[in-house]
MDTraj code that builds the backbone (N, CA, C; nanometers):
import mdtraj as md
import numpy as np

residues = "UNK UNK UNK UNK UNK UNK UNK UNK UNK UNK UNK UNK UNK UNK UNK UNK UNK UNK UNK UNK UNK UNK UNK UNK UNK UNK UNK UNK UNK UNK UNK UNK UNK UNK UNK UNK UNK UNK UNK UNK UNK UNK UNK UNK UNK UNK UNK UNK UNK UNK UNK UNK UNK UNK UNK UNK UNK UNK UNK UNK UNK UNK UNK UNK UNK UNK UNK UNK UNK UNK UNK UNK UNK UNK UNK UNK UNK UNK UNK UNK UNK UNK UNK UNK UNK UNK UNK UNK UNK UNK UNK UNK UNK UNK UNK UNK UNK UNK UNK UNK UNK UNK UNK UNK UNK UNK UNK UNK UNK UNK UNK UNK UNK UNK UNK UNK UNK UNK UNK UNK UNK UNK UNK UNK UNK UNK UNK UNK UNK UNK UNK UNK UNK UNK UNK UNK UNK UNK UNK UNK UNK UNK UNK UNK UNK UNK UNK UNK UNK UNK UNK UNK UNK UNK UNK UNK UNK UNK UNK UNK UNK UNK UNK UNK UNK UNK UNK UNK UNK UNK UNK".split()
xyz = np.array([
    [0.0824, -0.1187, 0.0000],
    [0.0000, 0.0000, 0.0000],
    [0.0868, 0.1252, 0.0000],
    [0.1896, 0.1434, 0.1008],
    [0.3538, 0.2283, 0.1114],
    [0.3603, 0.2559, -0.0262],
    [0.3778, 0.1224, -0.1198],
    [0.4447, 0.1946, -0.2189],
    [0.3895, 0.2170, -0.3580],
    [0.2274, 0.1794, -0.3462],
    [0.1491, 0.2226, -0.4421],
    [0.1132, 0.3935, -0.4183],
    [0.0754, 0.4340, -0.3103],
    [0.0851, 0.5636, -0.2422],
    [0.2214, 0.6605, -0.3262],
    [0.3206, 0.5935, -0.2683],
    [0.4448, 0.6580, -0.3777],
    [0.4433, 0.6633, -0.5102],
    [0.3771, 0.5718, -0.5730],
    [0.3884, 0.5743, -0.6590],
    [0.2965, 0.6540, -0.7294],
    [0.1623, 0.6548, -0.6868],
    [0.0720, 0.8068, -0.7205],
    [0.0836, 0.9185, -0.6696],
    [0.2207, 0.9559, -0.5665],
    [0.2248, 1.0793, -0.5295],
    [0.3172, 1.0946, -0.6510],
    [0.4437, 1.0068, -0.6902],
    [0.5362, 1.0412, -0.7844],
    [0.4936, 1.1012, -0.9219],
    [0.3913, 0.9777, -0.9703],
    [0.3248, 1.0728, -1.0654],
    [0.2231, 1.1836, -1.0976],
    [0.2114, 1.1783, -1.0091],
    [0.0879, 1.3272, -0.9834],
    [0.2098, 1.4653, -1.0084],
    [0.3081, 1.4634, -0.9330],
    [0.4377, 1.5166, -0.9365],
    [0.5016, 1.5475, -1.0448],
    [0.5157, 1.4031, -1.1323],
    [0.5588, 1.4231, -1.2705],
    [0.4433, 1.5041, -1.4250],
    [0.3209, 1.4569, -1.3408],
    [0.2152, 1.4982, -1.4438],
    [0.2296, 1.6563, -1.4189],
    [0.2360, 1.7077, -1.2883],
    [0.2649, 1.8704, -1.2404],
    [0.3706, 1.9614, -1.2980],
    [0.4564, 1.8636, -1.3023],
    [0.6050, 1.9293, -1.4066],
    [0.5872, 1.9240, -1.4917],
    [0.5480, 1.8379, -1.5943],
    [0.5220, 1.8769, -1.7309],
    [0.4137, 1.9406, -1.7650],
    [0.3204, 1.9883, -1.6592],
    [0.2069, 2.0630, -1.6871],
    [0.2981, 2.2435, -1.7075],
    [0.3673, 2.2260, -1.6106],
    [0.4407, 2.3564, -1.5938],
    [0.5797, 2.3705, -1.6702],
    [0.5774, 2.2823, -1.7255],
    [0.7287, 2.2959, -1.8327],
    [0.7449, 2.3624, -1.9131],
    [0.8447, 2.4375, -1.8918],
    [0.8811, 2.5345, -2.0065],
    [0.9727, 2.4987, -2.1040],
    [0.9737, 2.3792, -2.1371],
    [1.0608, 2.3333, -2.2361],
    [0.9448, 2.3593, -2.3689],
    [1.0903, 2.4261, -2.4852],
    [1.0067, 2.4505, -2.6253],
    [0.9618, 2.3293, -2.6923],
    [0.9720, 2.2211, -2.5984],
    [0.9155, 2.0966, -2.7631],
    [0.7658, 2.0585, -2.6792],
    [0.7260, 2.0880, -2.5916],
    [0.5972, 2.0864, -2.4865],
    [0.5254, 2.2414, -2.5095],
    [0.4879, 2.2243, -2.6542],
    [0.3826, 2.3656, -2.6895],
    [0.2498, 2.2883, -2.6781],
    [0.1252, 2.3670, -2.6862],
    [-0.0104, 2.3603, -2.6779],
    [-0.0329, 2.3139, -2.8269],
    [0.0234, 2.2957, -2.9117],
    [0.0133, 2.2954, -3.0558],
    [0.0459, 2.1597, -3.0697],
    [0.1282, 2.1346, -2.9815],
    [0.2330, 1.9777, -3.0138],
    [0.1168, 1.8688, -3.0717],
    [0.2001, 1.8158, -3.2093],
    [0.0904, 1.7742, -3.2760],
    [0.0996, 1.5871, -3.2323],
    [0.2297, 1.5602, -3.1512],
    [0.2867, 1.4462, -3.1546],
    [0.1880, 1.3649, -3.0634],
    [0.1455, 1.2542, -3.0773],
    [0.1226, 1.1521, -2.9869],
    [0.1862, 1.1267, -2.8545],
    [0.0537, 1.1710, -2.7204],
    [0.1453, 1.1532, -2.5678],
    [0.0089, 1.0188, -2.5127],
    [0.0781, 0.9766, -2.4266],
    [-0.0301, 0.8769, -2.3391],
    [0.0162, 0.9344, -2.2087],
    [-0.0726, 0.8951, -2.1620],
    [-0.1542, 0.9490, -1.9867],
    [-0.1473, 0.8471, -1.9316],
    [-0.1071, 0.8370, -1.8335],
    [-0.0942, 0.6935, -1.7307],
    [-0.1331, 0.7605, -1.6257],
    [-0.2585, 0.7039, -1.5670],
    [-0.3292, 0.7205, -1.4557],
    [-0.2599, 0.6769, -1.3316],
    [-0.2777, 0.6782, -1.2297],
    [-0.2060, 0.6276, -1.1024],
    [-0.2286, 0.4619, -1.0437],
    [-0.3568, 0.4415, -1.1303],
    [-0.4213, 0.2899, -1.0904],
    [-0.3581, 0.2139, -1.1918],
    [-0.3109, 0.2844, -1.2849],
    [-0.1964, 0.1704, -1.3996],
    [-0.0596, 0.1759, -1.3658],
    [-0.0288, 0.1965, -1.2506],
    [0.1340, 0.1841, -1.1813],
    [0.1172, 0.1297, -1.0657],
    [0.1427, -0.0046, -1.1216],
    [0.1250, -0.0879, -1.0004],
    [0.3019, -0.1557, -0.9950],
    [0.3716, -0.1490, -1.0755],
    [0.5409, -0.1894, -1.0931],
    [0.6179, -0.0768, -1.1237],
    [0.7380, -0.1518, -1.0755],
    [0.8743, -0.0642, -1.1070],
    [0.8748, -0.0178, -1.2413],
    [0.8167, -0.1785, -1.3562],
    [0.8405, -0.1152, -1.4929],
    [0.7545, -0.0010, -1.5173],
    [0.6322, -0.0057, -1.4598],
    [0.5153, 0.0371, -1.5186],
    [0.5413, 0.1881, -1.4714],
    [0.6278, 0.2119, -1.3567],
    [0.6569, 0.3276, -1.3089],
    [0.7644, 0.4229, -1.4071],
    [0.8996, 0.3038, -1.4549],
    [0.9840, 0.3326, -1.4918],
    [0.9365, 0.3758, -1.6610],
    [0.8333, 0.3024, -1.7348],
    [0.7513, 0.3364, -1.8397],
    [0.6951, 0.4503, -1.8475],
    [0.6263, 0.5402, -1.7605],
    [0.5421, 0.6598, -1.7700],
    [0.6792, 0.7752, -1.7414],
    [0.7794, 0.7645, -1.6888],
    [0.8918, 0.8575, -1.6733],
    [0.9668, 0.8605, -1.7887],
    [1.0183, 0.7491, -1.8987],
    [1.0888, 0.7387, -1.9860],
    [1.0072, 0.7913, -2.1161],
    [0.8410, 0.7912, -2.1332],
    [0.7716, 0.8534, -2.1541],
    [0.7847, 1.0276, -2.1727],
    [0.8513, 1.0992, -2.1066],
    [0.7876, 1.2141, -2.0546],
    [0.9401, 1.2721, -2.1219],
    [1.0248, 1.1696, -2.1720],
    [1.1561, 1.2160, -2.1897],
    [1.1823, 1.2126, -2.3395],
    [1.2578, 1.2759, -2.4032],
    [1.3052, 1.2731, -2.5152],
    [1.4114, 1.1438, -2.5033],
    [1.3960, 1.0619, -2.6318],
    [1.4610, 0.9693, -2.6820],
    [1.6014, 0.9675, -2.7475],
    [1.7512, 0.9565, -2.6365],
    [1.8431, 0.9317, -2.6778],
    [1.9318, 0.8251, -2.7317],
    [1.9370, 0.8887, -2.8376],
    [2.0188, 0.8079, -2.9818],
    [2.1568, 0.8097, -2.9959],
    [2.1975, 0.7083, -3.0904],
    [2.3520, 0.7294, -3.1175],
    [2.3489, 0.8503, -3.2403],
    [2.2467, 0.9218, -3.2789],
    [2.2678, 1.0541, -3.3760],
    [2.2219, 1.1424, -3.2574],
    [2.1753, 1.1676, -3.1829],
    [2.1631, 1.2982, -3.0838],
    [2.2595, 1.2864, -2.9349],
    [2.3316, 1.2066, -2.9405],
    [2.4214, 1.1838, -2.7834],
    [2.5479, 1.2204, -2.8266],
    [2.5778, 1.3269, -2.6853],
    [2.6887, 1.4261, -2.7078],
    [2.7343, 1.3957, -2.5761],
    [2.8059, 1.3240, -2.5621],
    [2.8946, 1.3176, -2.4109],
    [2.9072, 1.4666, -2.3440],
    [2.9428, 1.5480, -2.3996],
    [2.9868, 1.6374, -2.3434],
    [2.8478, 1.7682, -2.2954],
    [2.7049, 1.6811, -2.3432],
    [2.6485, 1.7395, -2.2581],
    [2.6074, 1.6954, -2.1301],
    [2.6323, 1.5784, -2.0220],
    [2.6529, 1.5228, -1.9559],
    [2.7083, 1.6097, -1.8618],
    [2.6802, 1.6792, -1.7436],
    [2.7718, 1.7176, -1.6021],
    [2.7489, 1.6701, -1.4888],
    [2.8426, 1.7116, -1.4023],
    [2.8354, 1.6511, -1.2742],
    [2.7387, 1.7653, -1.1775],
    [2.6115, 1.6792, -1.1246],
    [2.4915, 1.7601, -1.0304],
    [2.5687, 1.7328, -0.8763],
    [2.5155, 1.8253, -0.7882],
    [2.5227, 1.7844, -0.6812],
    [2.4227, 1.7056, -0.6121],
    [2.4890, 1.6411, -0.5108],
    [2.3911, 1.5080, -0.4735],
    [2.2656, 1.5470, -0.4177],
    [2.2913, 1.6299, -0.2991],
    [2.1914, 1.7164, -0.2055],
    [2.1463, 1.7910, -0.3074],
    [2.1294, 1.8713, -0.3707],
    [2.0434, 1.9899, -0.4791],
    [1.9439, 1.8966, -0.5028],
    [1.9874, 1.8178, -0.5863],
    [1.8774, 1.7164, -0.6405],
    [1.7736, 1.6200, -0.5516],
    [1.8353, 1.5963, -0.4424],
    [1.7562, 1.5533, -0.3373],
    [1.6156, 1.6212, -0.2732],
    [1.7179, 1.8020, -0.3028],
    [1.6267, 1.8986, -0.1811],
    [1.5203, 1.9303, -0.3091],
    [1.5314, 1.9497, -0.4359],
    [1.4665, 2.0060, -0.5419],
    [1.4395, 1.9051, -0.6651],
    [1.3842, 1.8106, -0.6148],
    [1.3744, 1.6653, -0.7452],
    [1.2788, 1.7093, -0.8924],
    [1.1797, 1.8356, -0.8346],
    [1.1084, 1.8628, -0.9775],
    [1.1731, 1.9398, -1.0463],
    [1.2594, 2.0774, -1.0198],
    [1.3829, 2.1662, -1.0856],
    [1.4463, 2.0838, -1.1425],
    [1.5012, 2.0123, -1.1348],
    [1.6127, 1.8781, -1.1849],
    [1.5659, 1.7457, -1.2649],
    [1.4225, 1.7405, -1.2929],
    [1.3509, 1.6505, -1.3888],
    [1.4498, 1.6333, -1.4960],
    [1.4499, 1.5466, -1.5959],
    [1.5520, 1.5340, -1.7183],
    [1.6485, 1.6283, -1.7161],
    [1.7130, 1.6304, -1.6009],
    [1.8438, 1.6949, -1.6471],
    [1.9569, 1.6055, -1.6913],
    [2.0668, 1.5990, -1.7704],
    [2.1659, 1.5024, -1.8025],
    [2.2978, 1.5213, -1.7185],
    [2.3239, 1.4384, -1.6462],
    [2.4658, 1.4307, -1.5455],
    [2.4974, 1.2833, -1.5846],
    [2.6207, 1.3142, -1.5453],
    [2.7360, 1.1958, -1.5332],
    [2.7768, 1.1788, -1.4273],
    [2.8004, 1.0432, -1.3944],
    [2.8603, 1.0058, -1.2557],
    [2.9728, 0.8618, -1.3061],
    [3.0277, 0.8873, -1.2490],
    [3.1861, 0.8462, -1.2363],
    [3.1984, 0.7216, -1.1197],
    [3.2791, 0.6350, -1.1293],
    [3.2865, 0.5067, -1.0482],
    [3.2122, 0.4670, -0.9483],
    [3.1024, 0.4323, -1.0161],
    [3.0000, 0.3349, -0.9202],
    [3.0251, 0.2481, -0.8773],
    [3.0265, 0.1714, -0.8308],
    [3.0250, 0.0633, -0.7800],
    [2.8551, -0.0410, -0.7320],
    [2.8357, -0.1315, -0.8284],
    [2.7265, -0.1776, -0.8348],
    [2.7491, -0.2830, -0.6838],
    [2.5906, -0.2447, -0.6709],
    [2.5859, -0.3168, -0.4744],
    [2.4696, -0.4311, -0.5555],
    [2.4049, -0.3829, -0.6221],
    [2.2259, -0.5218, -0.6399],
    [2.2297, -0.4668, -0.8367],
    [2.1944, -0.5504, -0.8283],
    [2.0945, -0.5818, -1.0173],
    [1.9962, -0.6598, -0.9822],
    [1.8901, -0.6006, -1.0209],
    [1.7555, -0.6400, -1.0193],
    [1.6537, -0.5988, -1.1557],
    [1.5872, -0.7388, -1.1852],
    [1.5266, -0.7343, -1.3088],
    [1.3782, -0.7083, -1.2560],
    [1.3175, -0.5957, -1.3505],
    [1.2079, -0.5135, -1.3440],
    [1.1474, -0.5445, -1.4735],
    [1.0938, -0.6437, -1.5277],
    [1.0378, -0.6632, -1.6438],
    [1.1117, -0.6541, -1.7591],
    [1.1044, -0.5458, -1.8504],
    [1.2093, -0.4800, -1.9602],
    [1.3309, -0.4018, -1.8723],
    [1.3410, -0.4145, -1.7532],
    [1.4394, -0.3051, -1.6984],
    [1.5327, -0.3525, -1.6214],
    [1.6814, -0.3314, -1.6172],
    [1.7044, -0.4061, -1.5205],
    [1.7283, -0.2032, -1.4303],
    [1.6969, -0.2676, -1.2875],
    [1.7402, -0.1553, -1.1932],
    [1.8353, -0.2130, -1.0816],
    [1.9556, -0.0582, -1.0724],
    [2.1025, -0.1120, -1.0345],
    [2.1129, 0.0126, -0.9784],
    [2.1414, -0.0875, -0.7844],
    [2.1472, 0.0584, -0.6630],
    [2.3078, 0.0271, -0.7227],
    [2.3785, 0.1814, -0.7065],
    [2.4989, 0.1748, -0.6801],
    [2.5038, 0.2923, -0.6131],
    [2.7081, 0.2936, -0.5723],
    [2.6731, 0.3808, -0.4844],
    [2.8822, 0.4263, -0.5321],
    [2.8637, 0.5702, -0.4806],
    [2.9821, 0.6429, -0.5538],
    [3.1029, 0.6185, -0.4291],
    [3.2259, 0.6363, -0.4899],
    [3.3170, 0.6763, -0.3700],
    [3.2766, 0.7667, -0.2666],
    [3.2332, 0.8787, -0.2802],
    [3.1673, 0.9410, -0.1457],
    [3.0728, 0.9349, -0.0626],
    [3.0493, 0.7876, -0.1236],
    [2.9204, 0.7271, -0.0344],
    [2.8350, 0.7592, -0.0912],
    [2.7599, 0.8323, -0.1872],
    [2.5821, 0.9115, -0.2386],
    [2.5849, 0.7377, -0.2888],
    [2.4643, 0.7141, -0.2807],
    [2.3521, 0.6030, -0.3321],
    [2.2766, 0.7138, -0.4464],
    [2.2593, 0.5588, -0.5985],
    [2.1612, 0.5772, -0.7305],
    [2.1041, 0.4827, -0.7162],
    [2.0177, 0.5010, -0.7594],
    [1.9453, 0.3693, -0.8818],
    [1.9274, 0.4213, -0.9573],
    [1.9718, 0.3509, -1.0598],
    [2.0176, 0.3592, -1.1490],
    [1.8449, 0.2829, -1.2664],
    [1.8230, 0.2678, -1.3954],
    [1.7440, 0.1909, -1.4288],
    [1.8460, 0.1967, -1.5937],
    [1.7391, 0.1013, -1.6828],
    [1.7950, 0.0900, -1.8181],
    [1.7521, -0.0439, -1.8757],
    [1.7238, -0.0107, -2.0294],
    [1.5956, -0.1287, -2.0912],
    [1.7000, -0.2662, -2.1101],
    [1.6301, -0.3695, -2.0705],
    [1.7683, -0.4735, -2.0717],
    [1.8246, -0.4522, -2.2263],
    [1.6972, -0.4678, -2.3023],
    [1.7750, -0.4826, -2.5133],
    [1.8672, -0.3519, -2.5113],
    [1.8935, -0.2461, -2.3828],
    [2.0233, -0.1894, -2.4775],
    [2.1805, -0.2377, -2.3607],
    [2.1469, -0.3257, -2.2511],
    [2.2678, -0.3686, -2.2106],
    [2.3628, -0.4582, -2.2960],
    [2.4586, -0.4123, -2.3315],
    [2.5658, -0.4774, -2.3766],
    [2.6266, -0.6501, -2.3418],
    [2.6151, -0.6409, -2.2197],
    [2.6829, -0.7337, -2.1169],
    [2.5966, -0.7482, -2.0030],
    [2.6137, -0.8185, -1.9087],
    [2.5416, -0.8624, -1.7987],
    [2.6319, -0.7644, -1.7370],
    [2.5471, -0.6740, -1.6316],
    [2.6165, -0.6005, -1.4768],
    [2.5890, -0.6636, -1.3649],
    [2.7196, -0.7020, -1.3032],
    [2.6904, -0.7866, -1.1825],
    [2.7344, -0.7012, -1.0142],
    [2.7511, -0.7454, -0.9508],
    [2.7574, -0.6850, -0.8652],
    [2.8703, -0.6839, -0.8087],
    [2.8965, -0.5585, -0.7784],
    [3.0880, -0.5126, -0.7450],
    [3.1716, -0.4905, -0.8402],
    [3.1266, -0.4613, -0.9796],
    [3.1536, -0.3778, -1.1641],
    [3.1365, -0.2694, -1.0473],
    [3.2390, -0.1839, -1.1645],
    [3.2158, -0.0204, -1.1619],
    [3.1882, 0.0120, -1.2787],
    [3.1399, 0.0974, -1.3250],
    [3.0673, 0.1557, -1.3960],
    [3.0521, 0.3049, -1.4264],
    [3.0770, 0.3859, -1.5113],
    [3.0256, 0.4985, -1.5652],
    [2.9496, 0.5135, -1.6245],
    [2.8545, 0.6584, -1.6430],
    [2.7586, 0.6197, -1.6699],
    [2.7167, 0.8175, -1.6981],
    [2.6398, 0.8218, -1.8482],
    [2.5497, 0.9531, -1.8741],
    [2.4018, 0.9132, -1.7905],
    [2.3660, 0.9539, -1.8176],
    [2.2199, 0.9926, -1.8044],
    [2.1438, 1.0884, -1.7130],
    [2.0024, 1.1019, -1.7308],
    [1.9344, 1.1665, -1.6851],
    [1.8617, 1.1581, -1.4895],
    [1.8452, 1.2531, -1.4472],
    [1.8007, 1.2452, -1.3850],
    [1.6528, 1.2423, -1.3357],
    [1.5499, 1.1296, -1.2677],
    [1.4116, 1.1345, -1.3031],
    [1.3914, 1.1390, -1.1866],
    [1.3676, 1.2231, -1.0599],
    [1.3249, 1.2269, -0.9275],
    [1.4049, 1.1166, -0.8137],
    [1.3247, 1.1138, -0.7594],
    [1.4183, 1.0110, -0.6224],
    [1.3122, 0.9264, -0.6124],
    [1.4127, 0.7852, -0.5696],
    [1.3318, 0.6634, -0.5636],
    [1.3805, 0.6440, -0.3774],
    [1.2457, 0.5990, -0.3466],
    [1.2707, 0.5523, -0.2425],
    [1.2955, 0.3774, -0.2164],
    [1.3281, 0.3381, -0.1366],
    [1.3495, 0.1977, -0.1023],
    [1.3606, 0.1529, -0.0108],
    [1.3196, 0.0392, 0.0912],
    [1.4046, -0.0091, 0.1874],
    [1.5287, -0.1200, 0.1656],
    [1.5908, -0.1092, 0.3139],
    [1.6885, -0.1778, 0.3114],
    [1.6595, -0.2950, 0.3561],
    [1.8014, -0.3987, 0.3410],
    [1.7532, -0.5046, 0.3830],
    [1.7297, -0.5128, 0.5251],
    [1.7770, -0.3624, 0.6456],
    [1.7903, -0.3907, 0.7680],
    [1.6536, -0.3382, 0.7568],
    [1.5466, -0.2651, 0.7181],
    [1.4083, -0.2521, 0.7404],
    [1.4487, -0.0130, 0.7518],
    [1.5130, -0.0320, 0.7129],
    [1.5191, 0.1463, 0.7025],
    [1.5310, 0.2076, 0.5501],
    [1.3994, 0.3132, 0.5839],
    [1.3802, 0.3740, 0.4738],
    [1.4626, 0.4615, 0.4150],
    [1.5291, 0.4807, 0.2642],
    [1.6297, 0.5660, 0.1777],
    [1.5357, 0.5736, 0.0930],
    [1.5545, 0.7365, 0.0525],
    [1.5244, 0.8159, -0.0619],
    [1.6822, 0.8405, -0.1323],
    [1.6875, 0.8089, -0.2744],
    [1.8184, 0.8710, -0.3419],
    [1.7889, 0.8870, -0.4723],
    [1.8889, 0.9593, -0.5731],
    [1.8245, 1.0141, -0.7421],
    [1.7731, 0.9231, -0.7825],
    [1.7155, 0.9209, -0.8584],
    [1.6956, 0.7706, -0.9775],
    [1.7433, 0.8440, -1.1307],
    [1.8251, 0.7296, -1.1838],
    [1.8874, 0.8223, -1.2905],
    [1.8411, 0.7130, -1.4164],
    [1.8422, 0.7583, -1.5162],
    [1.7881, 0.6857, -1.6669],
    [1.8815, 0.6823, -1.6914],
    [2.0075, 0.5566, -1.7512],
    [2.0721, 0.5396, -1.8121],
    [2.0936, 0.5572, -1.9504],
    [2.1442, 0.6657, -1.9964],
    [2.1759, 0.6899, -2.1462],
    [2.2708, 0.6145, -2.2221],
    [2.4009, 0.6119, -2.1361],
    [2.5119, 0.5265, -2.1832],
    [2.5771, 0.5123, -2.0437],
    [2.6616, 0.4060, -2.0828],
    [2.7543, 0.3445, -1.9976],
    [2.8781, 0.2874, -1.9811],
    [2.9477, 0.2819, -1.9579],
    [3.1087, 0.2147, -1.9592],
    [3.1448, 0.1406, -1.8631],
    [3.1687, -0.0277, -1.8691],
    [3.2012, -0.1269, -1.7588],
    [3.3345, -0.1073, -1.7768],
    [3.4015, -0.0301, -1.5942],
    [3.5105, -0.0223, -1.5775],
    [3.5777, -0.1974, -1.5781],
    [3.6352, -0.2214, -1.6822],
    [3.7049, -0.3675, -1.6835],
    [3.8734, -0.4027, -1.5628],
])
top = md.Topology()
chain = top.add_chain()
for i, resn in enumerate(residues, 1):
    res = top.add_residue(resn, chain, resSeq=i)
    for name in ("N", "CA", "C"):
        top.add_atom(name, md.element.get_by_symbol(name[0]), res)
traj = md.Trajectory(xyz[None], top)
């Protein structure tokens, strides 16, 4: 119940930001095809991780520019998760703790040398390789609000949740 609750506060949240978005490809004119996902059709991670990847522009190997990729701060994004909707950051030596398969998705807590915790998500058909646990990893992508979770000791964490654009298994 915890986390169906989250999951219709999240998107009520996300439906609010793009109501208020001032991005130029979100005009009143926009002639393109959008779907609406109600709160009673997010009942999974995928189904969650589906209506956010949704809301995002689709990166390609003709529109991906590494170098628009920066480094966010951890706390900003924590204290201000709707300001920071699709923004693109990079983060640098993860270290994968869990891989967990979410339907089409696999989702991967990692967590940086300075200690900040991700989860991370990403459609399995564009993983390269299997990510296992204790790979490091680099990684573009976007930022889509904060996911909460418990632990295995029974305590609740909120941390980013980031959309994987691209990636690099530190070998």
């Amino acid at each position: 119940m915890k986390k169906k609750y989250l999951y219709c506060a999240t998107l009520l949240a996300i439906l609010a930001l793009s109501a208020c978005s001032n991005h130029p490809e979100a005009t009143a004119d926009d002639s393109s095809a959008t779907t609406t996902t109600t709160s009673s059709e997010i009942t999974t991670d995928e189904d969650y991780f589906d209506a956010l990847v949704a809301k995002v522009e689709t990166i390609t190997t003709d529109n991906y520019k590494s170098d628009d990729y920066l480094g966010w701060d951890y706390k900003t994004l924590l204290r201000e998760p709707n300001k920071y909707f699709d923004v693109k950051m990079k983060l640098i030596n993860l270290k994968i703790l869990q891989v967990m398969d979410e339907g089409k998705y696999k989702k991967i807590l990692t967590v940086a040398p300075n200690s900040e915790y991700y989860m991370l998500f990403i459609e399995n058909k564009r993983l390269e390789t299997n990510l296992l646990e204790d790979d490091v990893i680099f990684i573009n992508g976007r930022y889509m609000l904060d996911y909460d979770y418990t632990t295995i000791s029974n305590t609740a964490k909120k941390v980013p949740l980031v959309y994987v654009d691209g990636y690099l298994l530190d070998k």
